[in-house]
C-alpha positions as CSV (number, residue, x, y, z in Angstrom):
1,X,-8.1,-4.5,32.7
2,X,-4.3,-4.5,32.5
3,X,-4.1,-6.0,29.5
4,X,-6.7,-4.1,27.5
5,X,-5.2,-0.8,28.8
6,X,-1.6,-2.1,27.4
7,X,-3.3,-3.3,24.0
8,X,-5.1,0.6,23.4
9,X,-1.7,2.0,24.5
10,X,0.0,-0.3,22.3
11,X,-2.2,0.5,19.5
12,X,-2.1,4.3,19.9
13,X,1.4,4.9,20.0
14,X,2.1,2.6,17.7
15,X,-0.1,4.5,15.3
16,X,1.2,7.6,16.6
17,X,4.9,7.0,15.7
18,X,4.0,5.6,12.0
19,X,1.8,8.3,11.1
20,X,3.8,10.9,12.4
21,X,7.2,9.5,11.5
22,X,6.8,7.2,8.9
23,X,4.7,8.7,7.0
24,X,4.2,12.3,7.4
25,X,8.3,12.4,7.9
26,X,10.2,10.1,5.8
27,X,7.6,9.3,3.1
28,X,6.2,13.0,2.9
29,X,8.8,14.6,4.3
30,X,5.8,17.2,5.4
31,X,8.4,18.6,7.9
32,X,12.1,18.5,8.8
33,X,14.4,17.4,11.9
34,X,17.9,17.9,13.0
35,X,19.7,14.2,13.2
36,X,19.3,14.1,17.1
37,X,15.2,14.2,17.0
38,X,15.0,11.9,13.9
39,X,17.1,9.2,15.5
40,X,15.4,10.0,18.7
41,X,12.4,9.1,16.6
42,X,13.5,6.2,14.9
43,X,13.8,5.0,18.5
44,X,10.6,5.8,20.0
45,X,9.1,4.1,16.5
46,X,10.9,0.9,17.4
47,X,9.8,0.9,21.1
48,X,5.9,1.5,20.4
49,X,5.5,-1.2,17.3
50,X,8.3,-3.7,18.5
51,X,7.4,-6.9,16.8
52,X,5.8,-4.9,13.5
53,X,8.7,-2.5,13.4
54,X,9.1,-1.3,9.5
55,X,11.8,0.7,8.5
56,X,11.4,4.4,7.8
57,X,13.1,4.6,4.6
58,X,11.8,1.3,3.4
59,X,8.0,2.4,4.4
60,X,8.4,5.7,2.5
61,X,9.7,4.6,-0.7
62,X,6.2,1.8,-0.4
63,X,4.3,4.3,0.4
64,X,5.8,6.7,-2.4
65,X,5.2,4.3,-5.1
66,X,1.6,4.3,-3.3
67,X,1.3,7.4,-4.2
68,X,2.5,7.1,-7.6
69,X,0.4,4.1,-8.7
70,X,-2.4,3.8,-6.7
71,X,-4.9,1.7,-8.0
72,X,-2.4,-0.3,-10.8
73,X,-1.0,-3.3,-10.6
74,X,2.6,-1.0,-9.2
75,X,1.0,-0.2,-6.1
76,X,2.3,-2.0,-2.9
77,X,-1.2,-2.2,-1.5
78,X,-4.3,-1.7,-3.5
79,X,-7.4,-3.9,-3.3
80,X,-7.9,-4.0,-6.8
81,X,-5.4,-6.8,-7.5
82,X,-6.4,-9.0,-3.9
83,X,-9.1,-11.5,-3.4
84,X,-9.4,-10.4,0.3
85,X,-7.7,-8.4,2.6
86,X,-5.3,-11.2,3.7
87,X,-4.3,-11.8,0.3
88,X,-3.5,-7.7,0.0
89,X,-1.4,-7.7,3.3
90,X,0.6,-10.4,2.2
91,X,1.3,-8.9,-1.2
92,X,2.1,-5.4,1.2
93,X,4.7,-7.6,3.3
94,X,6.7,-8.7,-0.5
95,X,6.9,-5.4,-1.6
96,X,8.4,-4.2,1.6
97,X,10.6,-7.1,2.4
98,X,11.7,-6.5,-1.6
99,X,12.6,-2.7,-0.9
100,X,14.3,-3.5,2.4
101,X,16.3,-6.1,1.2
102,X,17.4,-4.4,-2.1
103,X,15.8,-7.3,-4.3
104,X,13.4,-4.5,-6.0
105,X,15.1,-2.0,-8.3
106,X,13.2,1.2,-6.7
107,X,13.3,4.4,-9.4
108,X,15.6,7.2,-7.8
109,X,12.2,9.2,-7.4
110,X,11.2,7.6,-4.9
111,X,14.6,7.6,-2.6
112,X,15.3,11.4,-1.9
113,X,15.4,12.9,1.2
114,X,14.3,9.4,3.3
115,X,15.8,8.9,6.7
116,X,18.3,6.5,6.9
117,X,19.9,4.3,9.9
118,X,21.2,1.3,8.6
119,X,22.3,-0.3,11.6
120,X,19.6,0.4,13.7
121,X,17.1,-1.0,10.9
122,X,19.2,-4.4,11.1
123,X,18.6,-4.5,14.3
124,X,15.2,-3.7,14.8
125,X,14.2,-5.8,12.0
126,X,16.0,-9.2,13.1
127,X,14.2,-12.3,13.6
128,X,15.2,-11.7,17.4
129,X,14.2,-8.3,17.6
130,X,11.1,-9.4,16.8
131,X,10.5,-12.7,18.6
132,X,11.3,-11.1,21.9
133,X,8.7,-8.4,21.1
134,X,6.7,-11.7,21.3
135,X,7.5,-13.1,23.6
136,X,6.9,-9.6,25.8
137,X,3.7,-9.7,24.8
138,X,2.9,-13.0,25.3
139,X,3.8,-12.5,28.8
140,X,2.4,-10.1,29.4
141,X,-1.1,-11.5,28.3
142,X,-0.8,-14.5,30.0
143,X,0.3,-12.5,33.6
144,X,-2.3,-10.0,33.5
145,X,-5.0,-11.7,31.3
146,X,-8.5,-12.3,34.0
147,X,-9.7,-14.8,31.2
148,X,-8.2,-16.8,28.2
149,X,-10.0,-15.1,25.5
150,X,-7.8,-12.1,26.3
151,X,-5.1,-14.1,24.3
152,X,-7.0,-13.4,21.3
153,X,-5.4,-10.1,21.5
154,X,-2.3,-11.7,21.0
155,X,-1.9,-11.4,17.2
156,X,-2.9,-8.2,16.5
157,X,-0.2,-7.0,19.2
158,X,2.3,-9.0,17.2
159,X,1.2,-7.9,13.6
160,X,-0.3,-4.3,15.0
161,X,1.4,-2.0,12.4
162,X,-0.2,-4.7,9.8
163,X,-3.3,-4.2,11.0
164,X,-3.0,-0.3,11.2
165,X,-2.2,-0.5,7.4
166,X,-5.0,-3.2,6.4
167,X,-7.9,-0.8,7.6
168,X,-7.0,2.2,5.6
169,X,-5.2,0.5,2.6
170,X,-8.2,-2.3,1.6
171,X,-11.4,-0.5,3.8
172,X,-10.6,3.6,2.4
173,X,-10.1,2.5,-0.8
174,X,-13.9,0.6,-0.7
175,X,-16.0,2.3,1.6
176,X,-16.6,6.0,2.9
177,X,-17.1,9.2,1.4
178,X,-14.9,11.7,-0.7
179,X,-14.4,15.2,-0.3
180,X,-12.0,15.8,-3.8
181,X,-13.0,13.9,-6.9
182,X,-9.5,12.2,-7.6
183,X,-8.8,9.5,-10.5
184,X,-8.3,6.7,-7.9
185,X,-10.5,5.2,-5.1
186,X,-9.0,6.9,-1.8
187,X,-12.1,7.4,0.5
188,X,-12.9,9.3,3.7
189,X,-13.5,6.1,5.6
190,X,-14.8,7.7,9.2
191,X,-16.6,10.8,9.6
192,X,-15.0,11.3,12.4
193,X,-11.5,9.6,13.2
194,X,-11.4,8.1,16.6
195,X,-9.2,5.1,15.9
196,X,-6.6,6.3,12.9
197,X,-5.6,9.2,14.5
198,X,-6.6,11.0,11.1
199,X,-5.4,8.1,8.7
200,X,-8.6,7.4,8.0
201,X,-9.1,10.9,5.8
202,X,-7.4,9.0,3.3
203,X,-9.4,11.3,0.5
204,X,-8.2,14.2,1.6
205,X,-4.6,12.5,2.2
206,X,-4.5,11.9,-1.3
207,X,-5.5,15.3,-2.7
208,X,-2.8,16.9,-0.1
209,X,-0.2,14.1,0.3
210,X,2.4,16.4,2.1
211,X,0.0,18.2,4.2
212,X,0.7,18.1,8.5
213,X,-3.5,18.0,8.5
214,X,-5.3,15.3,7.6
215,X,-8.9,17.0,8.1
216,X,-10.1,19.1,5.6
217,X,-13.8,19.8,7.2
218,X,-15.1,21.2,10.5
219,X,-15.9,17.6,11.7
220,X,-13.1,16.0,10.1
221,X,-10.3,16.1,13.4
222,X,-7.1,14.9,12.7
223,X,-5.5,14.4,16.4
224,X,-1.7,14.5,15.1
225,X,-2.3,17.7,13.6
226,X,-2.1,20.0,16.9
227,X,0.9,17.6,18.1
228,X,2.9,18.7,15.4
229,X,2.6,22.6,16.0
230,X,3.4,22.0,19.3
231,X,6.7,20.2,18.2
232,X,7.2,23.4,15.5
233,X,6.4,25.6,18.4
234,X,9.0,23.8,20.2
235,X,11.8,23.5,17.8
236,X,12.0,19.6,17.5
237,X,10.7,19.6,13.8
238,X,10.8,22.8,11.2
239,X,7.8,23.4,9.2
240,X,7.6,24.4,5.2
241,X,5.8,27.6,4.1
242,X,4.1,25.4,1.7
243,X,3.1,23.0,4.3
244,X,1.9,26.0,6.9
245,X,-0.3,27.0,3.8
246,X,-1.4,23.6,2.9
247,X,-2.2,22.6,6.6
């Protein structure tokens, strides 16, 4: 039970951080934030996906050029040009490893306004940074774990943000239902979002890119969406007129 209470924590945080951060923040930049809360942010980010840690500013210029060319041979992580969904979350790890490392030339669009912490990123993305995430996890597993099949759990933990990504990037852009007629394949891929925490309104994320709510009908509940008015409401991040309007 200790286990499998760690791996939904894991997993909702996690997602929590990178939708809320990464995404809505740095690639969107939905919202703003003094230099104290996004560093505090950057931290909490590292803490919850340890092992699968991605860089702010690296993630948003991907997922900017997402954006951009959804559906063409440009984008980062599109379906279209993948056998199967291993084969698109490899491609996903090259483009990101290219933009991190500066061996992509990235178009000056796509670079304004990202959070930046070089050092940290260093860090947090080193080889041991991310082998002792797992070998954390690995403990943990085997310490807690009432059966060996509980090690199964094991490589999503490692690769969770991967896994986060592969659900909406290859199954939203096949399956579900649309809300907006849009000249690329973004679908609504659950009625209603229980596991995503509203990444899975990926039509209506693509009609609205820098709008703080995912949801656009009654049943469609994007969870992150109240969170962030309560951190407006308390000062942490600032909100847009546009964005109030849009939300």
């Amino acid at each position: 039970m200790a286990v499998l209470l760690f791996f939904v924590a894991l997993w909702y945080t996690s997602l929590f951080f990178q939708t809320f951060f990464q995404h809505r923040y740095a690639a969107h930049g939905a919202f703003k934030m003094n230099r104290f809360w996004e560093r505090t942010f950057y931290i909490c980010t590292y803490l919850s996906q340890g092992s699968s840690y991605m860089s702010p500013a690296a993630y948003g210029i991907m997922h900017r050029m997402h954006h951009a060319y959804t559906d063409t041979d440009k984008d980062p992580h599109s379906p279209q040009f993948s056998k199967n969904i291993f084969g698109m979350m490899w491609r996903t790890r090259q483009f990101y490893l290219n933009i991190f490392t500066g061996k992509m030339q990235v178009e000056e669009r796509f670079t304004k306004n990202l959070p930046h912490w070089h050092t940290f990123d260093k860090l947090a993305s080193s080889s041991i940074s991310r082998l002792l995430w797992v070998a954390v996890y690995t403990s943990i597993v085997i310490i807690f774990s009432p059966a060996w099949w509980f090690l199964l759990l094991l490589p999503v933990m490692i690769a969770m943000g991967a896994f986060h990504g592969a659900i909406i990037n290859w199954f939203a852009h096949k399956y579900g239902y649309v809300n907006f007629k849009l000249k690329n394949t973004a679908h609504n891929l659950l009625t209603v979002d229980v596991l995503m925490l509203g990444e899975s309104y990926h039509n209506n994320h693509h009609k609205n890119p820098a709008s703080i709510n995912f949801g656009k009908r009654w049943h469609e509940i994007d969870p992150v969406y109240p969170v962030i008015r309560l951190f407006s409401w308390l000062r942490i991040i600032k909100l847009s007129t546009q964005t109030k309007a849009d939300a």
